[in-house]
Structure formats: structure tokens, C-alpha cells
LOSE-255257 format. One line per 4 residues: their letters; for each residue x, y, z of C-alpha. Coordinates in Angstrom, 1 decimal, always signed. Layout:
BEGIN
A	X Y Z ~ ...
***
This chain:
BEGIN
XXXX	-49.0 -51.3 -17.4 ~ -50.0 -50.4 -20.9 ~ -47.7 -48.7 -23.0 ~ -48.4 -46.1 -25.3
XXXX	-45.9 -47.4 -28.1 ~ -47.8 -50.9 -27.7 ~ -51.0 -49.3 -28.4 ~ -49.2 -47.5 -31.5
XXXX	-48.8 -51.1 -32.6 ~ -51.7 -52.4 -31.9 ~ -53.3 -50.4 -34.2 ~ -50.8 -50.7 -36.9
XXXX	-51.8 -54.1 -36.6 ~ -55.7 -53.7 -36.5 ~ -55.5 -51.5 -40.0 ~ -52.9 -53.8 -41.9
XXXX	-53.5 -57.0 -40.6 ~ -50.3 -58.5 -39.9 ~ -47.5 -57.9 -38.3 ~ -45.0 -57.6 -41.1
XXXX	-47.3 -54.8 -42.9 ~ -47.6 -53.0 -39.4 ~ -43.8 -53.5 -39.4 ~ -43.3 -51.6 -42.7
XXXX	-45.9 -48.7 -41.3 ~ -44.2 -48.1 -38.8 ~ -40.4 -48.2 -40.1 ~ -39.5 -51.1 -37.6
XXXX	-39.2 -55.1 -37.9 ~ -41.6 -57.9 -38.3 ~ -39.8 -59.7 -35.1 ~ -39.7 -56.3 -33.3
XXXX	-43.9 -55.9 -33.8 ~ -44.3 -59.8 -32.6 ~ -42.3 -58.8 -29.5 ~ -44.3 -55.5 -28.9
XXXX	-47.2 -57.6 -28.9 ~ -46.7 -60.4 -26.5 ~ -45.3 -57.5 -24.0 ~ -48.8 -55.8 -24.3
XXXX	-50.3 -59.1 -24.0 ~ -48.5 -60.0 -20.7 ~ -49.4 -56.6 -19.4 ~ -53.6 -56.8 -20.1
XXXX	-53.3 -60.3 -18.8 ~ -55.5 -61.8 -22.2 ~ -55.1 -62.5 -25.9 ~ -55.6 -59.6 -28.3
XXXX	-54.9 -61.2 -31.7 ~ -55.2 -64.5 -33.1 ~ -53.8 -65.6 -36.6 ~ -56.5 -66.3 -39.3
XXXX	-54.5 -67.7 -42.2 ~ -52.0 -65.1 -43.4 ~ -53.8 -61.9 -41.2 ~ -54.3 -61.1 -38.0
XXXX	-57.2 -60.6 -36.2 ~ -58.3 -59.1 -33.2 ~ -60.2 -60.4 -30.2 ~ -62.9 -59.1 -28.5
XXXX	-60.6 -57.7 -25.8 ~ -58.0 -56.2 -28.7 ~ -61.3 -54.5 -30.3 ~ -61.8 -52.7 -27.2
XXXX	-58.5 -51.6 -26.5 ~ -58.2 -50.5 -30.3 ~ -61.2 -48.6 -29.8 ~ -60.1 -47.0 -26.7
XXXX	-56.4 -46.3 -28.1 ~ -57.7 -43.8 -30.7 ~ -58.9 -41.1 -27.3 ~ -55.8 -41.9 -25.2
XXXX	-53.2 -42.0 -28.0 ~ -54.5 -38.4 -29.3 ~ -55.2 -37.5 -26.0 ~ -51.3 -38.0 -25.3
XXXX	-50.1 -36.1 -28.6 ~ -52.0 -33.1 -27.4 ~ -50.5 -32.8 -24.1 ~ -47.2 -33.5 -25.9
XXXX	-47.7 -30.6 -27.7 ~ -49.0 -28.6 -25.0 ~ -45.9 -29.3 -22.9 ~ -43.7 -28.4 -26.2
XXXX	-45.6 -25.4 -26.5 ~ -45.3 -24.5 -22.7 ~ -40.9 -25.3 -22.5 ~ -40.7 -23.4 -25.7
XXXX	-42.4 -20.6 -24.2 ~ -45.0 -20.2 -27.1 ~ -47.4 -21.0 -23.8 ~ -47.1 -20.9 -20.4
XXXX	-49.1 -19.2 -17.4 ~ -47.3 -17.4 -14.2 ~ -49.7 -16.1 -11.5 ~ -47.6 -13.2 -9.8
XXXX	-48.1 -11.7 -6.7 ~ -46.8 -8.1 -5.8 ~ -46.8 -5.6 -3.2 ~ -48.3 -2.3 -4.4
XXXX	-45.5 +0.1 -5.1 ~ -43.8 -2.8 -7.1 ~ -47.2 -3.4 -9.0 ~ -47.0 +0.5 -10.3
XXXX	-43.3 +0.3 -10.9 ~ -41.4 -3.2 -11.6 ~ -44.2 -5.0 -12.6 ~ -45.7 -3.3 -15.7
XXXX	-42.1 -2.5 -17.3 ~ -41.3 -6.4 -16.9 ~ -44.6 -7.6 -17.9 ~ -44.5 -5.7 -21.0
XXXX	-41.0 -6.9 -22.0 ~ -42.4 -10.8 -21.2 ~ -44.7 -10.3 -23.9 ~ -43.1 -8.9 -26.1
XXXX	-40.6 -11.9 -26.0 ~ -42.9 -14.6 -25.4 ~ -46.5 -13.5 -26.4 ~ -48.4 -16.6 -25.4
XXXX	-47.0 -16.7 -21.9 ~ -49.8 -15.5 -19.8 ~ -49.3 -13.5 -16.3 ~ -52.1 -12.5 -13.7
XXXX	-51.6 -10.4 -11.2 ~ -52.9 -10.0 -7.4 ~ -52.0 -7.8 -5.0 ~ -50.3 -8.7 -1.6
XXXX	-48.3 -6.9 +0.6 ~ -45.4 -9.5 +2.7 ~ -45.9 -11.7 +4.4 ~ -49.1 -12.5 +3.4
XXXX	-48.2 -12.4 -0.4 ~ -45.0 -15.4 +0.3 ~ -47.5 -17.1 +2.5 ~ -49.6 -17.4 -0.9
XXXX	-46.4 -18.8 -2.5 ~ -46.3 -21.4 +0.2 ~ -49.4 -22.7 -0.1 ~ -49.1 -23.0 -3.7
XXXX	-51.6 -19.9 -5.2 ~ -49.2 -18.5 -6.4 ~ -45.5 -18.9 -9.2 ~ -43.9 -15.3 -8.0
XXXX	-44.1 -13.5 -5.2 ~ -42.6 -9.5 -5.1 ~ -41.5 -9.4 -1.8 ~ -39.7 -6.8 +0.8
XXXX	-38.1 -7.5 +4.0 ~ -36.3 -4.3 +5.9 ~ -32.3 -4.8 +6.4 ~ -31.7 -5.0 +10.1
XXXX	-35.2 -5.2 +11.4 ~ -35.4 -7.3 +14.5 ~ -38.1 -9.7 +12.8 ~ -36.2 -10.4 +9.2
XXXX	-38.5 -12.5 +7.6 ~ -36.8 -16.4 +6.8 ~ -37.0 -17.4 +3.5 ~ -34.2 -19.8 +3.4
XXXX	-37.4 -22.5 +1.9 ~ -37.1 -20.0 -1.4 ~ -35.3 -19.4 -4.4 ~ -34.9 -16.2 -4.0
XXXX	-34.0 -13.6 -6.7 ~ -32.3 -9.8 -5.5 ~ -33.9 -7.2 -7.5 ~ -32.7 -3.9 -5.8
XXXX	-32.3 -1.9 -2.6 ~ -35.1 +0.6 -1.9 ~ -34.4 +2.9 +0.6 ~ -36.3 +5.4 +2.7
XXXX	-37.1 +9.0 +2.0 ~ -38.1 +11.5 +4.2 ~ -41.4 +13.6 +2.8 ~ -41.7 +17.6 +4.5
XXXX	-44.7 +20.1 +2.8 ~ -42.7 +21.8 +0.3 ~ -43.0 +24.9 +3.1 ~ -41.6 +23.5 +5.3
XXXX	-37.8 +24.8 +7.0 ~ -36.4 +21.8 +5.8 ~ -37.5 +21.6 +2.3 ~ -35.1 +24.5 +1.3
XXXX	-32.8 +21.4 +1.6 ~ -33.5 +21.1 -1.8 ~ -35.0 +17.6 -4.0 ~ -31.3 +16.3 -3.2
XXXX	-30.8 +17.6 +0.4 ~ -31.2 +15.2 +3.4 ~ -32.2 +15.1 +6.9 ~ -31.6 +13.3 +9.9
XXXX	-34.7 +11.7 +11.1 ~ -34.4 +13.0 +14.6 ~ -35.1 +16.9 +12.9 ~ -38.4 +15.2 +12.8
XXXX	-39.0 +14.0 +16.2 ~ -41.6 +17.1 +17.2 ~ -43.4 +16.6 +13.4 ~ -47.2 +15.4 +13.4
XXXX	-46.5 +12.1 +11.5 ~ -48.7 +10.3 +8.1 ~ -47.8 +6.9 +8.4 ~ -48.0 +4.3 +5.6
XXXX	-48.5 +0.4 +5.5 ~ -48.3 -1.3 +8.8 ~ -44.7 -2.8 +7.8 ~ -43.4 +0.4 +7.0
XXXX	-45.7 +1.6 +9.9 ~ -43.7 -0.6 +12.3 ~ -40.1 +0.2 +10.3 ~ -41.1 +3.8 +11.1
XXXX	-41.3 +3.5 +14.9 ~ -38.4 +1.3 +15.3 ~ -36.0 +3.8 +13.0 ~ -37.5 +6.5 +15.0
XXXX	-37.1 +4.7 +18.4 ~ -33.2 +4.1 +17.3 ~ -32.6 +7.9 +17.3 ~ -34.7 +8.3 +20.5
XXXX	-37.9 +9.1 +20.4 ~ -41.3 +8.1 +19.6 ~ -43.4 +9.2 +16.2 ~ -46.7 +11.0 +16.9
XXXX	-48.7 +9.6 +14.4 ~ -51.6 +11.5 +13.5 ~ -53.0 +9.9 +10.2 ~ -52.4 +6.3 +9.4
XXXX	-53.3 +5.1 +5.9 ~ -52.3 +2.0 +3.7 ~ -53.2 +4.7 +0.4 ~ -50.0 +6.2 -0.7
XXXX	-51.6 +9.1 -2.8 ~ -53.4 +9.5 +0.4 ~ -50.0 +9.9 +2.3 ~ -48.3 +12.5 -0.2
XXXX	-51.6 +14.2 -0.4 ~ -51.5 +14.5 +3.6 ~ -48.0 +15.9 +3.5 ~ -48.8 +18.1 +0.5
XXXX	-51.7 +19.8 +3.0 ~ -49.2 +20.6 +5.4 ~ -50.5 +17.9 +7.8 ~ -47.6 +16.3 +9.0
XXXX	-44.4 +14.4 +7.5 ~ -43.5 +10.8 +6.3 ~ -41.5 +8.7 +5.4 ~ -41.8 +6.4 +2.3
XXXX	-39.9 +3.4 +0.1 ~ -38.7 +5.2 -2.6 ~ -40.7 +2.4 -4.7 ~ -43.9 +3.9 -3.4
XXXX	-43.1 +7.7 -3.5 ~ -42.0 +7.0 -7.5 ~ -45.6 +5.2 -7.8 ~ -47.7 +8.6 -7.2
XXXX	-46.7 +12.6 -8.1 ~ -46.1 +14.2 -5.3 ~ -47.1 +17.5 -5.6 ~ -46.9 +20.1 -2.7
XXXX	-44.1 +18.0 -0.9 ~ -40.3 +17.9 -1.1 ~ -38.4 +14.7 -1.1 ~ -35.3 +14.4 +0.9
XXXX	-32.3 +11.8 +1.7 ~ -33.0 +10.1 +4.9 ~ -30.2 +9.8 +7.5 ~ -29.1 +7.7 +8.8
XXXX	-29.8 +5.7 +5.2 ~ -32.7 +3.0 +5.8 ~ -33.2 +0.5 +2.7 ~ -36.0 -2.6 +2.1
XXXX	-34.6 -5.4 +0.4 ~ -36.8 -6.0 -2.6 ~ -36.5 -9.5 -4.2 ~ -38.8 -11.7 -6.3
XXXX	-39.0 -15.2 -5.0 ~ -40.4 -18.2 -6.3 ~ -40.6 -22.4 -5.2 ~ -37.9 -24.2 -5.8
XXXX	-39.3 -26.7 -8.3 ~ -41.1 -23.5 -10.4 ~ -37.9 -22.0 -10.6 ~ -37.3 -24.4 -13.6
XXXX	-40.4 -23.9 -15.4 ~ -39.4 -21.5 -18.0 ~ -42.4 -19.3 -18.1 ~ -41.4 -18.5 -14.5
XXXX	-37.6 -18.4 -15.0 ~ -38.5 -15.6 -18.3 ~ -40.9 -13.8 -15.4 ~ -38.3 -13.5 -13.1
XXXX	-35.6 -12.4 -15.7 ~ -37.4 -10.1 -16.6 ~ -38.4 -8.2 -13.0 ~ -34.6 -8.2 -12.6
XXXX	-34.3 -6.3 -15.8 ~ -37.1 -3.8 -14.5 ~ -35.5 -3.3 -11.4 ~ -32.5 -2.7 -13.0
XXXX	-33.8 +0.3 -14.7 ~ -35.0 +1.5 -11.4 ~ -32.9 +4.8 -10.3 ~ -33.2 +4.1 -6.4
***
């Protein structure tokens, strides 16, 4: 196999013409240049130099390999200093996958903080709710993936493969018209979910479609839902018209401005574990490791 310090060599060689002089070039002995030589020699199978008097000169197979050592020998400094630039974080790409309501929330504070940090690490973003967005992670489209799995559902996604990385607990609120009896709770009031049990419902994503039914079907009874929609400006819009109620992440209710609707505690207290999580081998690559430090710091900021 040829080595790219024997090549370094070789050249030294070609340009001084002899081994002594290569030997001064590059700050190492005479012997030491004779032994680089014959271990290049060995490994191409053929001579590359012969001695003409006091120089060296090379053969017809050394002037090829010295002609092709100029491309691969600069071709190997610039990915040197590519991979410098990348664990030094002066470079670096991350592609990031997110479900919506983290998009509008975590993701632009801690993208904005990444480059502010480390302005030459790239990030692109795509949009993916779970568990479609970790099945993207899998299959290696993606670095990140913002992730949500409900605590105590009866299908808890597995994602014991992962490094995971706990950003926060988002839990549900309850979402009347602002005219409604209950809303006189107040922005900071609460209600049981089964004071909803004769409301028209506006359902949301079809995991937090099918969180709905099952928190519903735990107090007793099943939610008539009348409008289903994956938009949630269209959901707090719905409410706002008097239409029905709902019940949203926090994450998702902070990403629009609900107007004509009251918020309001949900009991019994319903959460989504929110977590950013990543392969195990990326988890080293330090664009990815500043990415992920950085959501952690967003969701930190997050008053849920």
C-alpha cells in the first residue's frame, strides 16, 4: 500500500536528487530517506530510482508516480484541512428534522444561537412529524431528529437504538371559545377533560388525534370530533368561531396567537415528552453535538 509520507519523499528526492539533500528538505536523515524508499519500493512491487553517479534518478515507473503524487498529495492536504475546519467547527453541515410546533419554537432560537457561535456550521431543515421524522434518522437522511412520544401511551415509541437528548415536557392544554362557561376560569384556570365530554371537538395531528381519544376514553367517554385538521392556526381559528373545543401541546398552541379562545390547565395533567435524538456515531461529530446543545438551551427557555 502506498504511503503518503513515501510519496512526500519521493518527491523530495525527484527535485534534489539525492537522498541526503531530500534528507536536509525535509528535516530527517539520509539513512531514514534510503529506508523510506525501499519500503515504497517493496510496496509498488518495481524500482523507482537508480543511482547515476552522485544523483539520483528516477525510473520510468518513479516518473509516474511523481507525476501522480502532486494530485493525491494536495488532494490529501485539502481534506486535511477540510476535516480541521469541520472538528473545529469553522465548517460543518447538520440536516435537522422537526416536528412543526418545535420548528416555530425550539428550532429558530437554537439555530440562531448555532450561528452565532459557529458561523460556518450549516443546518437545513425539513419537516416531519414522529415517527416518520426518526424513521428518516434511521435510514440515514437525516443528523437530528426533534421528536415527541406521549408519557404513558400504550404504543411508546422504542428508541433504545438512539442517543437520545431530553429537551422538556410539554403538556396538554385544554382550548374553549373565549365565551364559553368555562373560560371565566380564567388564562390560569383548569378543567377536567370530562367537562368536555358533550363539546363538538377540533382535533389536531393524528398523534395527538389518537392521544385525544385515548385521554378522553380514560375518563369515559368518547370525543365527537367534528373538524379534524393537521393546521394548527386552523384549530385555534375553529375554537376561536365557537365551533367546538381542543386540546393542544402547549408547543403548538405557543406557535400561533390564539385569539378568540381561552387557554386552560388540563386535568388530569397530560405531557409529550419532547427530546432531540441523533445516531450514535453522529453524536460525536461536533457540528451535531453544538446542534444538540444548543436545542437543549432553547428548550430551556421554553415556559411550559
Amino acid at each position: 500500500m502506498i504511503e503518503a509520507r513515501h510519496l512526500r519523499v519521493l518527491r523530495a528526492v525527484a527535485a534534489t536528487g539525492s537522498f541526503s539533500a531530500a534528507g536536509r528538505e525535509l528535516g530527517c536523515t539520509q539513512p531514514a530517506v534510503s529506508q523510506q524508499m525501499k519500503a515504497l519500493e517493496a510496496s509498488v512491487g518495481t524500482p523507482l530510482l537508480v543511482r547515476s553517479g552522485r544523483e539520483m534518478r528516477l525510473t520510468q515507473a518513479g516518473e509516474a508516480l511523481v507525476r501522480h503524487a502532486a494530485g493525491i498529495l494536495a488532494g490529501l492536504t485539502a481534506a486535511e484541512e477540510e476535516v480541521a475546519a469541520i472538528a473545529g467547527l469553522r465548517a460543518g453541515r447538520v440536516r435537522l428534522v422537526s416536528f412543526p410546533s418545535g420548528s416555530s419554537t425550539l428550532v429558530p432560537t437554537a439555530l440562531a444561537a448555532l450561528r452565532a457561535a459557529h458561523p460556518g456550521t450549516r443546518v437545513s431543515l425539513e419537516e416531519a412529524e414522529p415517527p416518520r421524522s426518526v424513521d428518516l434518522l434511521r435510514s440515514g437522511d437525516c443528523d437530528i431528529a426533534l421528536a415527541f412520544r406521549y408519557e404513558g401511551a400504550a404504543l411508546a415509541e422504542e428508541w433504545d437504538d438512539l442517543v437520545l437528548r431530553p429537551l422538556l415536557r410539554d403538556p396538554l392544554i385544554a382550548l374553549v371559545p373565549e365565551r364559553h362557561p368555562l373560560a371565566r376560569a380564567g388564562a390560569s384556570g383548569s378543567v377536567a377533560i370530562g367537562a368536555l365530554a358533550d363539546e363538538p371537538w377540533i382535533a389536531g395531528c393524528p398523534r395527538c388525534r389518537g392521544q385525544l381519544v385515548e385521554v378522553c376514553a380514560g375518563a369515559g367517554f368518547i370525543p365527537r370530533i367534528d373538524f379534524a385538521t393537521d393546521d394548527y392556526p386552523a384549530v385555534v381559528g375553529l375554537v376561536g368561531a365557537g365551533l367546538g373545543v381542543a386540546v393542544l401541546p402547549r408547543l403548538a398552541a405557543d406557535s400561533v396567537r390564539p385569539r378568540g379562545v381561552r387557554m386552560l390547565r388540563l386535568e388530569p395533567v397530560v405531557r409529550r415528552e419532547v427530546v432531540a435524538l441523533t445516531l450514535p456515531d453522529l453524536a460525536q461529530v461536533p457540528a451535531v453535538a453544538a446542534t444538540l446543545e444548543q436545542l437543549a438551551r432553547a428548550a430551556g427557555r421554553q415556559d411550559v
